[in-house]
Phi, psi and omega in degrees: 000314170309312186308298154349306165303297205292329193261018157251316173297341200283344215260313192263034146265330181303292172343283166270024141282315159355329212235001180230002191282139191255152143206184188248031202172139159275330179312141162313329175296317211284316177277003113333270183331284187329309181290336188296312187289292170315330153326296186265354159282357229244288169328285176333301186278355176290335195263353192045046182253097176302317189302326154288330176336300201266017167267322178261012205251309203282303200273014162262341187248347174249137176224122182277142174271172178318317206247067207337043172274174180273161164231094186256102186242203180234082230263125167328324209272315172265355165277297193311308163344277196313309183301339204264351190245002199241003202262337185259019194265151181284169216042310180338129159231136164251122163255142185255147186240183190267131178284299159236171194235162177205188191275136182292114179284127189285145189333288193247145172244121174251091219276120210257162194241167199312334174273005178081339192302145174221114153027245199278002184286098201284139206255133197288082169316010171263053207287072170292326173226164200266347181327117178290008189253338186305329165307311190248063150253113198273323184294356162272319164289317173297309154333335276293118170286340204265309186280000176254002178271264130058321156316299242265146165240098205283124179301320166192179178325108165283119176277142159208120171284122174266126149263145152194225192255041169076194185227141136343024180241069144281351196304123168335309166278006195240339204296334156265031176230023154240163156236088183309314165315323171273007199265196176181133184263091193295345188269338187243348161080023157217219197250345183312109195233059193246107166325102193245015181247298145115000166311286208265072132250339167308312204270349181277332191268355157320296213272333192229351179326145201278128155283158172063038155281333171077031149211159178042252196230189180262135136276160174323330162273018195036220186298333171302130188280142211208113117246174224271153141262118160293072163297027255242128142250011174240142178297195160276357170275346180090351189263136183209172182266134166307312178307327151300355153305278195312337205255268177339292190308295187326295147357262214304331167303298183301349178253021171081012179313152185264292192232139193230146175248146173212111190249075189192187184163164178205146176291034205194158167247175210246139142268309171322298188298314181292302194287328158323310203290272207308323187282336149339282195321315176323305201260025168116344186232133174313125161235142165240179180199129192308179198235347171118144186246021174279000170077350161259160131020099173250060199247009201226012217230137179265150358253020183309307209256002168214084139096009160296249174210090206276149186203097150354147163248134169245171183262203183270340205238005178094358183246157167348122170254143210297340177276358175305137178274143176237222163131151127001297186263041164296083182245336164233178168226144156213148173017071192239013187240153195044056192256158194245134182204195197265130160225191195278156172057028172164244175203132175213146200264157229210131162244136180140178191293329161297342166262301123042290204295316171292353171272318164308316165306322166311314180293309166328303168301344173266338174278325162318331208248338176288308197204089173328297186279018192279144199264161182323312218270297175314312207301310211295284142020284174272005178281315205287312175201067115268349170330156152269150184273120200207057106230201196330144182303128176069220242235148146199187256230293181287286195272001178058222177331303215157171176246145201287167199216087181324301198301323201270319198271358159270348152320288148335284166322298198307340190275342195282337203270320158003000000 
């Protein structure tokens, strides 16, 4: 039982050097010195030998600079070292995590003209708001979301965190509907969250675009105050590091987010991405996550399959839309091809799980906003069976529940609150 003990300590000293190790230089001399000391931590842990551990531990991770201050950067050569001599030590397990995650890209981009009309997209004559693009948002109507604001009495403020590649907001439709002050940009490590992409201002204007403004489109939550925390952890290339996932959630939990979107993915699951979704969950706030634009099995796929609110793209006609991830970890389906939103300097209808995924965080934000304190677990719960039901009878691999429905699950709420 001691050896057993010992050799788990050896594992969370490892662990954190991993996540600590310093020197003051890429010279070759200095990352010599350095392997020689990993090396011999290396020896150490084979041997469960504690009484050294931590001597040998000290002079891998504190290195004095010239002006004999410490320097803590992240040099690759000793982390990689430690992984490559440690996977055959017994007991040991190394889990590998997915390096990069990148934006679910969208199928099509479809760029619209001053009237907003898209193709086969039939115009909603229930002109509830004055916006001009709103008549072909289908994805309001088809939820209907537009009959469900008129419900909701709304309690307070709804925070909702975007992770993507940041937002627009100077956008017309977006600029009173961030908040830039809380946001943070984790890929350059400052507060700028100015979109260099335009994905995440599509999935921000999905959910909060301002309505009855007499300009551009709605968001799904119409009028209700609903804003964005501006999260940007992907680059302008759409490519970003898991540890800024886990870092950005984690964020966005601690800054009072309500609901966290997550329009992003990697072809492998996180534990690191699962224990962020769960410490979210902990302190109150719902996620959700496209479910993916491969046409496969996402059941296996971070962050759909680890522990988010996983969400499907359907078509205009109720079915599976063909670039859709499917599964187990499936739980709605929603709107996800020719959704019309906000991109930087205008507007465009957008196909894929990424959009998809922000109209369910919008409705979620309207139930947040019905009854603040109903927990991840209640939300899921009414999401869960107020769907409609449209391919196989009940729960199944493609559309999960059901395709979500705004009207009916704030209906819901009201019966809960009763």
């Amino acid at each position: 039982m001691m050896r057993n003990f010992t050799k788990i300590t050896a594992v969370i000293l490892m662990i954190f050097t991993l996540n600590f190790i310093s020197t003051h230089s890429s010279g070759e001399r200095i990352i010599d010195r350095e392997l020689s000391n990993v090396s011999r931590f290396v020896k150490l842990i084979r041997n469960a030998d504690l009484n050294n551990l931590r001597s040998t531990l000290k002079s891998i991770i504190i290195v004095p600079r010239n002006n004999e201050e410490n320097d803590t950067i992240y040099p690759n050569e000793l982390k990689q070292y430690i992984l490559d001599n440690i996977h055959n030590i017994k007991d040991i397990k190394v889990v590998e995590e997915p390096k990069i995650i990148e934006i679910i890209k969208p199928i099509q981009k479809t760029p619209v003209k001053k009237d907003f009309q898209l193709g086969a997209i039939k115009e909603n004559t229930n002109l509830i708001v004055n916006d001009p693009g709103y008549k072909y948002e289908w994805d309001i109507s088809y939820t209907e979301a537009d009959k469900a604001w008129e419900l909701v009495k709304q309690k307070r403020e709804i925070k909702v965190a975007v992770l993507d590649t940041g937002v627009d907001y100077t956008h017309p439709d977006l600029k009173n509907r961030v908040l830039k002050n809380s946001g943070y940009n984790f890929v350059d490590d400052n507060a700028e969250i100015m979109d260099d992409n335009g994905h995440g201002t599509h999935v921000s204007g999905i959910i909060a675009a301002s309505a009855n403004n007499n300009v551009g489109i709605s968001g799904i939550t119409g009028t209700l105050d609903v804003k964005i925390i501006p999260i940007k952890v992907l680059d302008s290339s759409g490519n970003g590091e898991t540890n800024n996932i886990v870092r950005g959630i984690k964020y966005a939990a601690d800054k009072g987010a309500d609901v966290i979107n997550l329009s992003l993915g990697t072809n492998s699951k996180s534990k690191s991405i699962a224990d962020a979704i769960n410490y979210a969950k902990s302190k109150g706030v719902f996620v959700v996550a496209a479910a993916g634009n491969d046409g496969e099995s996402s059941d296996n796929v971070s962050p759909a399959s680890d522990g988010a609110f996983a969400v499907a793209a359907m078509d205009y006609n109720y079915n599976k839309a063909y670039f859709s991830d499917y599964g187990n970890c499936i739980r709605v389906s929603a709107p996800g091809v020719q959704i019309l939103s906000t991109v930087p300097g205008g507007y465009e209808a957008w196909d894929g799980t990424s959009m998809a995924a922000p109209v369910v965080t919008g409705i979620a934000a309207m139930i947040k906003a019905e009854d603040p304190n109903l927990t991840p677990s209640q939300i899921e719960s009414i999401l869960d069976s107020t769907a409609k039901d449209i391919m196989s009878k009940g729960k199944d691999q493609q559309s999960g529940y059901g395709m979500i429905n705004a009207y009916s699950a704030i209906k819901k709420v009201k019966q809960i609150e009763k």
